[in-house]
N, C-alpha and C positions, 0 to 999 in steps of 0.2 A: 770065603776069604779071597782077598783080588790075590791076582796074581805078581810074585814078588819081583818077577821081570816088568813088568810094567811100574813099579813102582819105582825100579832102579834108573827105568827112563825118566819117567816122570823127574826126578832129581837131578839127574842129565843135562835134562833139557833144560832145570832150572838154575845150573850152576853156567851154562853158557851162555844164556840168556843175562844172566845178573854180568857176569866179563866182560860178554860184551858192550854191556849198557857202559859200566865203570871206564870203561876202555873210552868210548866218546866224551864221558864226563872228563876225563884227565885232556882227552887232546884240546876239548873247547877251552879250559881252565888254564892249557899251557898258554894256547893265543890271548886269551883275555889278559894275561898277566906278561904277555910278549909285548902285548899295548899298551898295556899300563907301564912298563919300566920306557919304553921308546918315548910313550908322553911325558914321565919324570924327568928324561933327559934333555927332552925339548926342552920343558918349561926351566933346563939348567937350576932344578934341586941340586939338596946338599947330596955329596960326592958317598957318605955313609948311607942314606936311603934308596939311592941309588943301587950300592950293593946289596942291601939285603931284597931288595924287590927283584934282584937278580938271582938271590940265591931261594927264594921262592919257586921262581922260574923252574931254575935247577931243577928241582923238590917235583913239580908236577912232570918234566919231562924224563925223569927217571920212571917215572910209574907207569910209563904209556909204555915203555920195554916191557914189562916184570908182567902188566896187566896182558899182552898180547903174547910172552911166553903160558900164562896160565891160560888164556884162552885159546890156546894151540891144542894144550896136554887135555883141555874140556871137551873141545871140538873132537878130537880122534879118540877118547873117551865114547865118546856119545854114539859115534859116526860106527866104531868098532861092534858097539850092543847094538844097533839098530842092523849090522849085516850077519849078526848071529843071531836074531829072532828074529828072522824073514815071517816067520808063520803068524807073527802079531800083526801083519801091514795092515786088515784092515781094523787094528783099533784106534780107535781117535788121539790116544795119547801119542802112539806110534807116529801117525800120520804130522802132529803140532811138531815132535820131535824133528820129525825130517823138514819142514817150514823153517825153524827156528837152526836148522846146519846149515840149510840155503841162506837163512839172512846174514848167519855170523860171517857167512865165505867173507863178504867183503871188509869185513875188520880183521883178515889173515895177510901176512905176508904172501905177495904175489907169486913166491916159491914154492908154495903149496898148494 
């Protein structure tokens, strides 16, 4: 039977990894929809389409907070199990785990 510590990384790693991805997807989808309402404006569309491709906007920069709070609580999650089974370092899940704290650093607030 594997070991139930590795598998609790394994899931770890997979829940920050998945944050993080969602985390870029919301900021790309915030600018895309930043452009889109700046272009509605140009092209002086109606004043009602106008709003709602505004409140779109809204809608995706709300989530880049919510997804980068959950991504904090994953990260020191993940980052806590991996400094209480030092004795697993050499196994490969171990190993992917600490890869995958180093990628997320850069989707954290700089205060951390």
């Amino acid at each position: 039977m594997a070991d139930p510590r590795i598998r609790q990384i394994k899931i770890k790693t997979g829940v920050v990894k998945r944050i993080a991805k969602e985390k870029v997807v919301y900021e790309k989808e915030a600018e895309q929809q930043r452009n889109r309402v700046q272009r509605i404006k140009d092209e002086g569309q109606d004043e009602h389409n106008i709003r709602k491709q505004e409140e779109v906007l809204q809608e995706s920069l709300m989530m880049v907070p919510d997804c980068q709070r959950r991504l904090m609580k994953a990260y020191a999650d993940l980052k806590s199990i991996l400094e209480t089974e030092q004795d697993l370092k050499e196994n490969e899940d171990y190993q992917l785990a600490e890869q995958v704290l180093k990628d997320a650093e850069s989707q954290l607030p700089e205060s951390t």
